[in-house]
N, C-alpha and C positions, 0 to 999 in steps of 0.2 A: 765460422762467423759468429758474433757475440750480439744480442739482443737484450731490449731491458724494455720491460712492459710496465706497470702500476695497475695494482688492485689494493684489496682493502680483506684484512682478516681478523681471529681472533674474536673469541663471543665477550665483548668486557663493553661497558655503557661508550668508552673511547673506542674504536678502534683501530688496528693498526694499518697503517699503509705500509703495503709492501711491493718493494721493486723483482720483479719474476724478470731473473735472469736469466737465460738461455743460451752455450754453447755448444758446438761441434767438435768433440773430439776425436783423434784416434785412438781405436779399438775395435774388441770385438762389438756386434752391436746390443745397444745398450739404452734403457731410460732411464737413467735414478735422477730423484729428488729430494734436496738436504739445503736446510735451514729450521731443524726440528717443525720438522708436518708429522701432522698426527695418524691415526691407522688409516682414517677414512683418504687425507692426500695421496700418503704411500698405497694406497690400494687405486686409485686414479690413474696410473701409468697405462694399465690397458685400453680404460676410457681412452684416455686421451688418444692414446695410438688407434682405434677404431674412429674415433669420431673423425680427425684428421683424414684419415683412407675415406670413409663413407658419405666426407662431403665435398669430394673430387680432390682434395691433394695430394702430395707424396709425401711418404712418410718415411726417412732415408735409415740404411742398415747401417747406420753409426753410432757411434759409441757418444748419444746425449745427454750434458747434467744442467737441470734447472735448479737455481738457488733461489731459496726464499728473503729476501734480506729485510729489514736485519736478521741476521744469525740467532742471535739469542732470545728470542721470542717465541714463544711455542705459535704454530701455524693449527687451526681448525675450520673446518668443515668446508663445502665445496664452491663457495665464494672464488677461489682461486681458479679452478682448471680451466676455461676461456680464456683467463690471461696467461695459462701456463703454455697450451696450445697454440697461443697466436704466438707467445716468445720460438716456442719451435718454426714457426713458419715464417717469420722474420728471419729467424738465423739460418735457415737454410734458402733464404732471397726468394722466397716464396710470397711473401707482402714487403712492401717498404718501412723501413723504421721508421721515417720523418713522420708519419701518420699518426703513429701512436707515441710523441712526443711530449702533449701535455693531455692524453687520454687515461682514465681509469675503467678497466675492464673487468668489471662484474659478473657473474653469473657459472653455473656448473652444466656440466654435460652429458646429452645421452648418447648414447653407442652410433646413435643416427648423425653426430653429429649438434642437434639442434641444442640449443643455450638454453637451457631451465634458472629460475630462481632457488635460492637455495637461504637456510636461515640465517637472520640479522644481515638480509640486502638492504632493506632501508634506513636500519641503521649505518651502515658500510657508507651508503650512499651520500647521508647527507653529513658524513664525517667526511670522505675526499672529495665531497664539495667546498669544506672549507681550508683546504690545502692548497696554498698560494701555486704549485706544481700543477695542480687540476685544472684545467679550461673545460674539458669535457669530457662525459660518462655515459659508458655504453652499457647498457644492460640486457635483461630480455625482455622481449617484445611483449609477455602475455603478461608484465609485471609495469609495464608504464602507461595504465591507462589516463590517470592524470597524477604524475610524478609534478611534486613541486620541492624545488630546491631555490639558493638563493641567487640575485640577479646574476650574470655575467656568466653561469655557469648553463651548457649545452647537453641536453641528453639527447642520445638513440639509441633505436629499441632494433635489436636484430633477433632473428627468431633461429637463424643457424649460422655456421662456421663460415660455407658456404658464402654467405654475404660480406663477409670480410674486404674482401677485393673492390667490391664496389664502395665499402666506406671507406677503403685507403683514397681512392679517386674521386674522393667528394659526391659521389652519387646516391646519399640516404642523408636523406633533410633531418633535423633534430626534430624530436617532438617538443608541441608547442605546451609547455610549462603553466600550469594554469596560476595564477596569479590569486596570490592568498587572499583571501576576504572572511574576515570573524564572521561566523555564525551561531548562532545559540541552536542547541539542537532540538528536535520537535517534542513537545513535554508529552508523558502520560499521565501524569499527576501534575498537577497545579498547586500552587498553597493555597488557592480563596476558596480552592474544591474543600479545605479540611475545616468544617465551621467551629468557630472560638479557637482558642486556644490562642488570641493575639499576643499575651505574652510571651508566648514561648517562638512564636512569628516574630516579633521583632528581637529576640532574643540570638534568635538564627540569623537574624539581620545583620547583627552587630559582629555576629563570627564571621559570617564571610566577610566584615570589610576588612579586622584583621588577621581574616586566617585561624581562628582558635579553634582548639577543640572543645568537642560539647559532648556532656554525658548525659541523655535523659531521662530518668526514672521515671515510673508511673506503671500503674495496676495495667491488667492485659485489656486491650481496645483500648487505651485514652488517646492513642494517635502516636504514638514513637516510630514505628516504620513508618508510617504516610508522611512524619515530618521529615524523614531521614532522606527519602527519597525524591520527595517533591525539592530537597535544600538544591541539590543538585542544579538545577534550571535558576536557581537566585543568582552563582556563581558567573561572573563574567568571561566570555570565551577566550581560550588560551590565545597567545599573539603566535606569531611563525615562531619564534626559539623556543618558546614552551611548546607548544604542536610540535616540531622537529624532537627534540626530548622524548616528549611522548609516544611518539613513530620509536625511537631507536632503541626503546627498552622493550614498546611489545614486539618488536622487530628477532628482538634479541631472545625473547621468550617464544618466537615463533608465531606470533598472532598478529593479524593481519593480512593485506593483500600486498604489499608494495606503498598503498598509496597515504598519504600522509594523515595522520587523523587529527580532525579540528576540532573533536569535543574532550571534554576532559573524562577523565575515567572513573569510574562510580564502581569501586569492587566491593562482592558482599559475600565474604568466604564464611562457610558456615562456621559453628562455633567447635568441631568437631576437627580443623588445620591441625594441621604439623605446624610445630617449629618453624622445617625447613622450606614448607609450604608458603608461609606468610613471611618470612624473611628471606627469603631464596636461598641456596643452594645447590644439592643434588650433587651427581657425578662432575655434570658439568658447569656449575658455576652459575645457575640459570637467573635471572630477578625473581624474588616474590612475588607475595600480592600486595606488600607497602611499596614499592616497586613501581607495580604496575598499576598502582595509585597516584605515582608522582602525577604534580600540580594537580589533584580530581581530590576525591573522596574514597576513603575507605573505612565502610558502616560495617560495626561488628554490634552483629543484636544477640540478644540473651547473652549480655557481657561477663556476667559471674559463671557461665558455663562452662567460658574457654580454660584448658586447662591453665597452671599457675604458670606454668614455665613461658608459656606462650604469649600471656601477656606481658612478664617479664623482660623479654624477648622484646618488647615493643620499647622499651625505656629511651636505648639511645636516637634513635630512629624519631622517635616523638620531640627530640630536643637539637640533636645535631643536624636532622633533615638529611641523614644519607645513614647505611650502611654497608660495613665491610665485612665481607663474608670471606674467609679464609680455608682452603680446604687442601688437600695432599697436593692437587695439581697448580697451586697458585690461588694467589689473592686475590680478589676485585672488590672497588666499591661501586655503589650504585648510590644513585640520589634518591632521597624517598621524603621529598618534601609533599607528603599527604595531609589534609585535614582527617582527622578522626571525627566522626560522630558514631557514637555508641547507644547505645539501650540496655536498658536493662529494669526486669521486674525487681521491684522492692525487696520481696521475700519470695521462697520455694511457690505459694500458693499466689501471691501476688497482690494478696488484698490486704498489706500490713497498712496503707496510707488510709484505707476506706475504715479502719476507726478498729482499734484494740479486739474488739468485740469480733472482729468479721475474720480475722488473722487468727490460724489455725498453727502458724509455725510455732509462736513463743518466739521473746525475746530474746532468746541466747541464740537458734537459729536463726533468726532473721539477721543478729549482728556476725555470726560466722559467714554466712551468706555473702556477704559484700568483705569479708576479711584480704580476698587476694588482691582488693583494690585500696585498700589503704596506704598510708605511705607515698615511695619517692614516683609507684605509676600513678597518683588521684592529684598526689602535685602537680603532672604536665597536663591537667586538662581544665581549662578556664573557666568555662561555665556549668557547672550543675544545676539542671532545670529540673523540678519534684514537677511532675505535670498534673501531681491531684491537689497540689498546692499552689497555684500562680498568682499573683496578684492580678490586680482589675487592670487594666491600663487604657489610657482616655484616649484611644485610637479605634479608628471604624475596620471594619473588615474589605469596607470598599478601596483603604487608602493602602492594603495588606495584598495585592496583586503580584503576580510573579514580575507582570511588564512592568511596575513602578517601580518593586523592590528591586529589580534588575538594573533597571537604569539609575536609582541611587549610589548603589552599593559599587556598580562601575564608575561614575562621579566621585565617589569619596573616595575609595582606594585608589586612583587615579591621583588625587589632591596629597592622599598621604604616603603614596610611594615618591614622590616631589620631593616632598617635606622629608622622609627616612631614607632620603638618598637611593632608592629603587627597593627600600625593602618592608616590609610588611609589618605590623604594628608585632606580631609576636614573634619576629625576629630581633628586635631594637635592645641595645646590652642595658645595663642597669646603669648605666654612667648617661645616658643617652635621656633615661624615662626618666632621672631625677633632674635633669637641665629640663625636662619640658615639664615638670609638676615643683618645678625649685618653689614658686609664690604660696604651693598649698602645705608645704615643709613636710614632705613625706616620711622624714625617720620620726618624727613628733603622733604623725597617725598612724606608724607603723608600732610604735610602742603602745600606743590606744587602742586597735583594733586585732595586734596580734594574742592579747592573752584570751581573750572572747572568743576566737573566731579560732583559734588552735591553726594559724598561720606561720607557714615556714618561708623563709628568705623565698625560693624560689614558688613558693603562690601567690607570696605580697606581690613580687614582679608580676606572676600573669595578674594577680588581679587590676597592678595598674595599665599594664598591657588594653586589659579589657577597659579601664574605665577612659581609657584615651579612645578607646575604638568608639564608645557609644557618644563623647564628646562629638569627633569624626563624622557619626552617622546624624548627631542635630549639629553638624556644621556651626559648632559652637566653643569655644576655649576652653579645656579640660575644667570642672570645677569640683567644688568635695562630694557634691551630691551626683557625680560620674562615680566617685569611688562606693560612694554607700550602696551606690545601684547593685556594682562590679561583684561588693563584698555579698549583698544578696545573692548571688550564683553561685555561691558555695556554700551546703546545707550539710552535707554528705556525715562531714566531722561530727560536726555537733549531733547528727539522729543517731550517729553510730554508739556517742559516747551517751548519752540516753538509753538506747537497748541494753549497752553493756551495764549500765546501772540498775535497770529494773531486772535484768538477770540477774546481780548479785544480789 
């Protein structure tokens, strides 16, 4: 008798749906399984055959092959053996097919029998939730304490094989699907806790509406981790497709419980990563930590620390919002649309901003110092804020709240993903920024401000990028005095070619 169940495999941001074939041959007896599974499947046949015996079925001396279809996809880890097993108990009329017609069967097994969770279920999950085939998804029990997936779609949670029988005859109710509601998560840091510094408060303001990155400079204690941190809570909470994204990558890195996560992720890997650490890899293909940043934040402090290659490494990521890591066992890409906020002290000692006199490196050190940040990585990042240098700005600290700037910044990027057709100010192509800055004739200021300002094609974009954002955040028509502001967030050039002058 032949059987065909649906699960969900493969550790890749997509993953695969797979139909778990099952027939009864004759032979001597036998369990193979073939559709390229990996050691850990092929080592599953005794599972399976214990778990079947020890949750009251029979488990027949024939000659059994389950295929994994498609064929051509390699199959990993133990996402499958519940659906391999139930395919055995189907084909031998031990359950009803018609049951498991538009079900996907999740979960791995113990020897006992009972259905465990096993890595990237929630990923798995809320990918054969959107599989016109799928109506409903069974999982384990100790992993659905509030599963949320999208309307129309049924979960249940069974904790052994054993219950099978009663879910073919309708007698295990779905769990009830808790119904998504945005939240902002509980802060420990606040902005109005960090006093002054409101330029560099509204500076942060203006990145989360469009998304940029920010690198902050300044001597040790001016506030660069407190700002980094508290930015976090400014950001508006991710909607269900972003929260689903964010579930299926750290699902797929193993972190989590099952249940869907509603805040964004704030990673702070020390300066000391790998390569393969921060951009993912490994044996098995894993996401990083830009990765495990999608839609959140990932603050990398004491920036000139990180080795050269590593920030390197960051280039395409920062521009394309995804990458692809290729290794012996196959390709995968991952989305890695993170904001960068960075830090970093001035010079070795720190005090190069606090006046010639107090800096202990010399000028040829301090310009080495920030050397691996020059070039086409200082191009992807929009604003440079010198935090011992900010201007005044005629704004109260009282109007500088996380709950004001929160509910602005979700107001205006609201307004302008409308306007960029669902995308983000520092997403928008250069054909796009010069139709909305055509009245201010940007190749005329771009010939004015690039010799000054040692501007390359792709900073004049972010800088107009930014000056559209801070238009944006005064709910006002881009004008030139957006751009003058924009081109102030970028110091970096000009101190660098200064050190290297007084070194020579």
């Amino acid at each position: 008798m032949y059987a065909k169940i649906f699960s969900a495999a493969r550790p890749a941001f997509n993953p695969t749906l797979v139909s778990v074939e099952a027939d009864i041959l004759p032979g001597l007896p036998n369990l193979s399984i073939v559709g390229l599974p990996d050691h850990a499947l092929r080592e599953s046949r005794d599972r399976i055959r214990a778990a079947i015996v020890n949750s009251g079925f029979y488990f027949p001396p024939k000659q059994i092959v389950v295929n994994l279809s498609p064929n051509d996809i390699p199959k990993e880890g133990g996402l499958l053996e519940a659906a391999m097993a139930a395919s055995i108990l189907v084909a031998t009329g031990q359950l009803e097919s018609e049951a498991f017609a538009d079900v996907a069967l999740l979960g791995s097994l113990s020897l006992s029998g009972e259905i465990l969770p096993a890595r990237g279920l929630a990923a798995a999950a809320v990918f054969a939730a959107g599989d016109k085939n799928i109506r409903r998804i069974v999982v384990p029990k100790i992993d659905t304490g509030r599963v949320v997936l999208p309307p129309g779609i049924s979960v249940f949670a069974l904790s052994n094989l054993s219950e099978l029988p009663l879910f073919c005859q309708g007698g295990v109710r779905p769990v009830e699907s808790m119904r998504y509601t945005p939240q902002s998560p509980e802060a420990d840091i606040v902005i109005e806790h960090i006093f002054g510094l409101t330029a560099a408060k509204r500076a942060l303001a203006v990145a989360a509406v469009g998304g940029h990155h920010v690198l902050m400079v300044g001597t040790p204690g001016s506030g660069k981790s407190l700002l980094a941190r508290a930015y976090r809570y400014l950001l508006p909470p991710p909607t269900f497709s972003e929260a689903a994204e964010i579930t299926r990558i750290w699902s797929l890195a193993g972190y989590g419980n099952g249940e869907l996560i509603t805040e964004r992720p704030f990673r702070s890997p020390h300066h000391t990563t790998s390569t393969p650490a921060l951009v993912g890899g490994s044996t098995h293909i894993r996401p990083g930590e830009i990765s495990l940043a999608h839609h959140g934040v990932l603050f990398l402090d004491e920036l000139p620390e990180f080795k050269n290659e590593v920030l390197q490494s960051l280039r395409e990521p920062l521009e394309e919002k995804k990458i692809t890591i290729a290794r012996a066992k196959g390709q995968v890409t991952y989305p890695a649309d993170f904001q960068l906020i960075a830090a970093a002290n001035p010079c070795r000692c720190g005090d190069l901003f606090m006046g010639q006199s107090r800096c202990t490196c010399g000028a040829a050190k301090s310009a080495d110092y920030f050397s691996k940040l020059v070039g086409p990585f200082l191009d992807r990042i929009a604003l440079e804020l010198n935090l011992n240098n900010l201007p005044e700005w005629p704004l109260s600290d009282t109007l500088l709240t996380t709950y004001t700037l929160q509910k602005q910044i979700a107001k205006t990027r609201e307004q302008s993903l409308k306007r960029n057709g669902g995308k983000l100010n520092t997403l928008l192509d250069a054909s796009l920024l010069y139709q909305i800055f055509q009245n201010l004739k940007p190749q005329k200021l771009f010939e004015m401000f690039a010799p000054q300002t040692r501007l390359s094609m792709r900073s004049w974009l972010n800088t107009l990028r930014v000056a559209l954002s801070i238009a944006d955040f005064e709910e006002t028509q881009p004008q030139e005095v957006h751009i003058h502001e924009a081109l102030g967030y970028r110091f970096i050039r000009q101190k660098l070619a200064e050190l290297r002058y007084k070194a020579a």
